[in-house]
C-alpha positions as CSV (number, residue, x, y, z in Angstrom):
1,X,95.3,118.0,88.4
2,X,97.1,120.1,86.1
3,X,100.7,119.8,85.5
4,X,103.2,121.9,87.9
5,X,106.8,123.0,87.2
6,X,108.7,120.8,89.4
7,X,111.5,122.8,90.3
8,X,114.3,121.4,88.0
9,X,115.7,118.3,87.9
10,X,118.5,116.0,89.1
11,X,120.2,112.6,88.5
12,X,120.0,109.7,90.2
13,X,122.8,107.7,88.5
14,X,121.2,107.3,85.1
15,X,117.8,108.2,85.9
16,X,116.4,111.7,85.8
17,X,113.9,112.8,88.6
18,X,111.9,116.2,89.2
19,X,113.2,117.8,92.5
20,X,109.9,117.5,93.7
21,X,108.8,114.0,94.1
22,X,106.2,112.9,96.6
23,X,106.6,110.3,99.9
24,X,104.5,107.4,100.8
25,X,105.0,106.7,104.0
26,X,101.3,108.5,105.4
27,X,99.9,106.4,102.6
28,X,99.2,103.3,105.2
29,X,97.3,103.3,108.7
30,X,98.1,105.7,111.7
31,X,101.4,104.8,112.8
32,X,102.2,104.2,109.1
33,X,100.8,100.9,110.2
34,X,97.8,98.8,108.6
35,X,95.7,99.7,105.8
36,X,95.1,103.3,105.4
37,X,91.6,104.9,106.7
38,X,90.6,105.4,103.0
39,X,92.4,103.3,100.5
40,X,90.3,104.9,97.4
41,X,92.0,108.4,98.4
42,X,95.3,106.7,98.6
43,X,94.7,105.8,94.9
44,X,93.8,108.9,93.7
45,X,96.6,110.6,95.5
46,X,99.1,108.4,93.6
47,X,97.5,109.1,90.4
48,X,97.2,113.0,90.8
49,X,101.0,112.9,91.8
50,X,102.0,111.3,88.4
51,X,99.7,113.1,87.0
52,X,100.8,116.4,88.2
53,X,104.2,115.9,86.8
54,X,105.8,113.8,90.0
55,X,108.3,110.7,88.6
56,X,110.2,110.1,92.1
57,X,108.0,108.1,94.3
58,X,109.7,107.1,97.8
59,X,108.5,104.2,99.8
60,X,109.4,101.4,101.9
61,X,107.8,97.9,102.2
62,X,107.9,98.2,106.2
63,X,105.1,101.2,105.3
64,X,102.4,99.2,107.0
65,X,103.8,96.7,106.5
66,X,103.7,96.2,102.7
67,X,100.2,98.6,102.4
68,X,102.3,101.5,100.8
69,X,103.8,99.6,98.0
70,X,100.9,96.9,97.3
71,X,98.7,100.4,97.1
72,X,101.5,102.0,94.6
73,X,101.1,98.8,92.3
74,X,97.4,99.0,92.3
75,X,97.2,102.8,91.5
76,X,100.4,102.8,88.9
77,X,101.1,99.5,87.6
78,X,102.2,99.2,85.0
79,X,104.5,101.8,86.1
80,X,105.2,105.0,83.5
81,X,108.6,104.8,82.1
82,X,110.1,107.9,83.4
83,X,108.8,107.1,87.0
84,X,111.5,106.7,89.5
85,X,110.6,104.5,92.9
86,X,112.8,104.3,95.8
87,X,113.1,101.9,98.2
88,X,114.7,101.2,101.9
89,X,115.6,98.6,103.9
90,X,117.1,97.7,107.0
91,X,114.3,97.5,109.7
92,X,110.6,95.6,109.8
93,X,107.6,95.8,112.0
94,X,106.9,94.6,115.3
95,X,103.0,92.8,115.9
96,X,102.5,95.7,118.2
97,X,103.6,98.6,115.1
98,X,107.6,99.0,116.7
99,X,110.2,99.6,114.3
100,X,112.8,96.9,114.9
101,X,116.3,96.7,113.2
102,X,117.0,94.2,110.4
103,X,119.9,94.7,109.0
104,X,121.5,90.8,108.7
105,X,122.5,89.9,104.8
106,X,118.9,87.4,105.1
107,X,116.9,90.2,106.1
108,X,118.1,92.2,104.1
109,X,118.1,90.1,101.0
110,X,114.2,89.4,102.2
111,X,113.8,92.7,102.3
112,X,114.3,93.4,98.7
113,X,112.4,91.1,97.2
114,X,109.6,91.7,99.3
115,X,109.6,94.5,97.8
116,X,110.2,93.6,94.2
117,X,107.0,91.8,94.6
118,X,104.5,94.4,96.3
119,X,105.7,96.6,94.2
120,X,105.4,94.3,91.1
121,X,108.9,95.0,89.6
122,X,111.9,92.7,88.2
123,X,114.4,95.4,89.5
124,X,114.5,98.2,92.4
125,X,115.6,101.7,90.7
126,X,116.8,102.8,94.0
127,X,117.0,100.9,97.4
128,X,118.4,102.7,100.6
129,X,119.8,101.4,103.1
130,X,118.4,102.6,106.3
131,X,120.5,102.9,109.4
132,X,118.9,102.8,112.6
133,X,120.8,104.9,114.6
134,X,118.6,107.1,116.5
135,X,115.6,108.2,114.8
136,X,116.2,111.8,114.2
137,X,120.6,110.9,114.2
138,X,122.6,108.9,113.0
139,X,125.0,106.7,114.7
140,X,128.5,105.7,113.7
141,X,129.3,101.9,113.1
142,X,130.1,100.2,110.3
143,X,127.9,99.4,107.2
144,X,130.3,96.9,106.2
145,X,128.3,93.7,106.0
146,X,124.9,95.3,105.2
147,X,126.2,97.0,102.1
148,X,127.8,94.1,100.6
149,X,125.0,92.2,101.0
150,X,122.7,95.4,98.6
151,X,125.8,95.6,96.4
152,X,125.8,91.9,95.9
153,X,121.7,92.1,94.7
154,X,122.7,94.7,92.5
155,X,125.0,92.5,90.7
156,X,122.6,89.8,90.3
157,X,120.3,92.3,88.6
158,X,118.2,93.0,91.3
159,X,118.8,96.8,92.2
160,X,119.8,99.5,89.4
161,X,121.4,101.7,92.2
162,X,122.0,102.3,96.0
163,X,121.5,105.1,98.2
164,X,122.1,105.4,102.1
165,X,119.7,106.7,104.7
166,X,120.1,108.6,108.7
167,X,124.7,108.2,107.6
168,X,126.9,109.9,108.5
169,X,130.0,110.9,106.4
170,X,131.8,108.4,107.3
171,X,129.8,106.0,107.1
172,X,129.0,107.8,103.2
173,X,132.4,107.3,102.5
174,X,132.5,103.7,103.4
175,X,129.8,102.3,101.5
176,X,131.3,104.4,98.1
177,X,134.5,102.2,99.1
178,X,131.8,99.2,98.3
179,X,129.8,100.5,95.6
180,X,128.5,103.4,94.0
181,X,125.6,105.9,96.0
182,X,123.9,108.1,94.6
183,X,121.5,109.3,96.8
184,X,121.8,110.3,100.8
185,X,118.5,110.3,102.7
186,X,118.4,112.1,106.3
187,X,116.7,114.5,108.8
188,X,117.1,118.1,107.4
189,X,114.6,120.7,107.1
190,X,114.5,125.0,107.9
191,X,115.3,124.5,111.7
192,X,117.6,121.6,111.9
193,X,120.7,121.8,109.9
194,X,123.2,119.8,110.7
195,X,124.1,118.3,107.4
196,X,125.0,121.7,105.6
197,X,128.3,120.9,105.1
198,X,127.3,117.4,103.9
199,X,125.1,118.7,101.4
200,X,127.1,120.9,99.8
201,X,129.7,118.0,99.9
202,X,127.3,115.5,98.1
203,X,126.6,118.5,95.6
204,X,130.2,118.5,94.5
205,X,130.0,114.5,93.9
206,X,126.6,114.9,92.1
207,X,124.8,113.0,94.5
208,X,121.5,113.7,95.7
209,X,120.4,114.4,99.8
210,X,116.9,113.8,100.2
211,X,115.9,115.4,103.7
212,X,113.6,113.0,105.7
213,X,110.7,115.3,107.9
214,X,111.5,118.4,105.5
215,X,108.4,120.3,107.3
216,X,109.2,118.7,110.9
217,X,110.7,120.9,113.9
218,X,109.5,124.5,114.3
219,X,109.0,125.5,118.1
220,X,106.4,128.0,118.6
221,X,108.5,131.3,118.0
222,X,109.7,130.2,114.4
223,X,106.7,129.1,113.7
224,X,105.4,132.4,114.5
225,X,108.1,134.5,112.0
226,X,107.6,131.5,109.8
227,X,104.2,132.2,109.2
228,X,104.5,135.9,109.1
229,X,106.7,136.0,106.6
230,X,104.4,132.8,104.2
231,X,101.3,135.8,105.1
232,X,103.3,138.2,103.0
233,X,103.9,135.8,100.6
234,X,101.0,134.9,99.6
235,X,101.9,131.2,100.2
236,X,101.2,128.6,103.5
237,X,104.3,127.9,106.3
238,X,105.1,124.6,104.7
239,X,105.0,125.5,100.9
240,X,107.4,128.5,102.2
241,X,109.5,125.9,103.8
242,X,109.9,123.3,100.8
243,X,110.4,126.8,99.0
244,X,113.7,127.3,101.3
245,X,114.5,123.7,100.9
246,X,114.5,124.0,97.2
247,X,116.0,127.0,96.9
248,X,118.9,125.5,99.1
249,X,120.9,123.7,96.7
250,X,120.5,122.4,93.6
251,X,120.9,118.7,94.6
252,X,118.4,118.5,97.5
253,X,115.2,116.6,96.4
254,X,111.8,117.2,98.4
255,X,109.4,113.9,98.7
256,X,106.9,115.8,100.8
257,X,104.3,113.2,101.9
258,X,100.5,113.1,102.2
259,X,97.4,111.4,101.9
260,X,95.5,113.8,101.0
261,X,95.0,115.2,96.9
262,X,94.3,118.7,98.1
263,X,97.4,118.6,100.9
264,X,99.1,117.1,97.3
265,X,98.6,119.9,95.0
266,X,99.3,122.4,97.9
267,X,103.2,120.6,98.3
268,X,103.6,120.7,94.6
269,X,102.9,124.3,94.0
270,X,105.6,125.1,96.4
271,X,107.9,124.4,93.4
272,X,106.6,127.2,91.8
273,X,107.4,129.7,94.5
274,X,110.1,132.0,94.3
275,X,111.5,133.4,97.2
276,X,112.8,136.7,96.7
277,X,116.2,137.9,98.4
278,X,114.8,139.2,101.4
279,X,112.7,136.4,102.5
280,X,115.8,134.0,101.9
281,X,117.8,135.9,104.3
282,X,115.0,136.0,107.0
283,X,114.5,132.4,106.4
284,X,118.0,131.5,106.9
285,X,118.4,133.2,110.1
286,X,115.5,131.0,111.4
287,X,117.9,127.8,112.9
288,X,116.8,125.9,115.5
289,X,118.4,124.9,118.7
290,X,120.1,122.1,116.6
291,X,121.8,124.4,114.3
């Protein structure tokens, strides 16, 4: 796959990623659970990624669990040195695929060096810690304990830098009490915007917001004008939407996900589109009930 311009870049404490980075998570079974359907396309998928340009690779080991990352180490180890991989933790899977909180210092600890083995690595670039809150919200509560416990790894060497995921801004501003974040994961995308004022907030700090389901949440009637407007274009719905997303502020970074190569270099032209001033304005009128 050829190399694509990747939108810019940003910082992630010392470390330099493209905006547009690529997700793991559809990498393992349905359900993001068990191996995936065809491992050898995982592989390649990885590959064309790098390949392509891509340096920010987010994962979790609860992908499957531990498919995702045991896949990334076969397809990239040993790992490129500009190549970025982020990490979460703070939940595990049930026998029966639920997602169940574990958030205790133990599990947590376990946690990370569960993934500093899968992923075959001395130290995590970036781990997250991932609230459980509702799904699609967060919930306020402290992050106290669970915080200390990542900022205490990072000491021993373990992690490189932290990041927060499905926060609040309170909850933000506690953990920076703790230790240094430099990267806030949580559900954004065209229709749902509730964390505009939090972006642009994080923007001013220098701190990146990663939305999670950047191409989630269109009812029927924005998909509609969504559509329309990709037709003239000349682009799909979802590279129009990862368009907007870019195009949204300078410190937003998109780790679109797929398992698919041809799904892959469709995400990544995306960050070649320009939207012109017109289309922006149309596109920013299309909120969702949420807004």
């Amino acid at each position: 796959m050829m190399k694509h311009a990747m939108a810019s870049t940003f910082r992630l404490g010392d470390l330099t990623v493209n905006r547009m980075g690529y997700g793991a998570m559809q990498l393992a079974g349905p359900g993001v659970f068990g191996p995936p359907r065809d491992r050898t396309e995982a592989i390649a998928v990885l590959r064309a990624a790098v390949e392509a340009g891509v340096n920010h690779i987010d994962t979790s080991d609860f992908y499957g669990p531990h498919v995702t990352n045991q896949i990334i180490r076969e397809a990239l180890h040993p790992y490129l040195e500009d190549l970025v991989i982020v990490t979460k933790v703070g939940a595990v899977r049930g026998a029966d695929a639920a997602w169940l909180p574990a958030q205790s210092p133990e599990q947590l600890t376990q946690a990370v060096h569960d993934n500093l083995r899968n992923l075959g690595l001395e130290r995590l670039d970036v781990v997250n810690l991932r609230l459980m809150g509702d799904v699609h919200a967060p919930a306020e509560g402290s992050l106290e304990t669970q915080f200390s416990t990542l900022a205490n790894l990072r000491r021993q060497g373990l992690i490189r830098h932290l990041g927060l995921s499905n926060v609040t801004a309170t909850q933000i501003a506690q953990a920076q009490a703790i230790a240094p974040v430099v990267c806030v994961q949580n559900h954004y995308n065209l229709v749902h915007r509730t964390d505009d004022a939090l972006i642009d907030s994080l923007a001013g700090q220098g701190i990146a917001y990663v939305p999670f389901f950047p191409l989630g949440g269109f009812t029927p009637i924005q998909s509609e004008a969504l559509a329309q407007l990709a037709g003239t274009l000349g682009a799909s719905p979802m590279q129009v939407a990862l368009a907007w997303l870019l195009a949204r502020a300078s410190n937003l970074l998109l780790i679109p996900g797929t398992s698919s190569r041809v799904h892959l270099a469709q995400n990544l032209a995306a960050a070649e589109l320009q939207l012109p001033t017109d289309a922006l304005a149309r596109l920013n009128g299309l909120t969702g009930p949420s807004h």
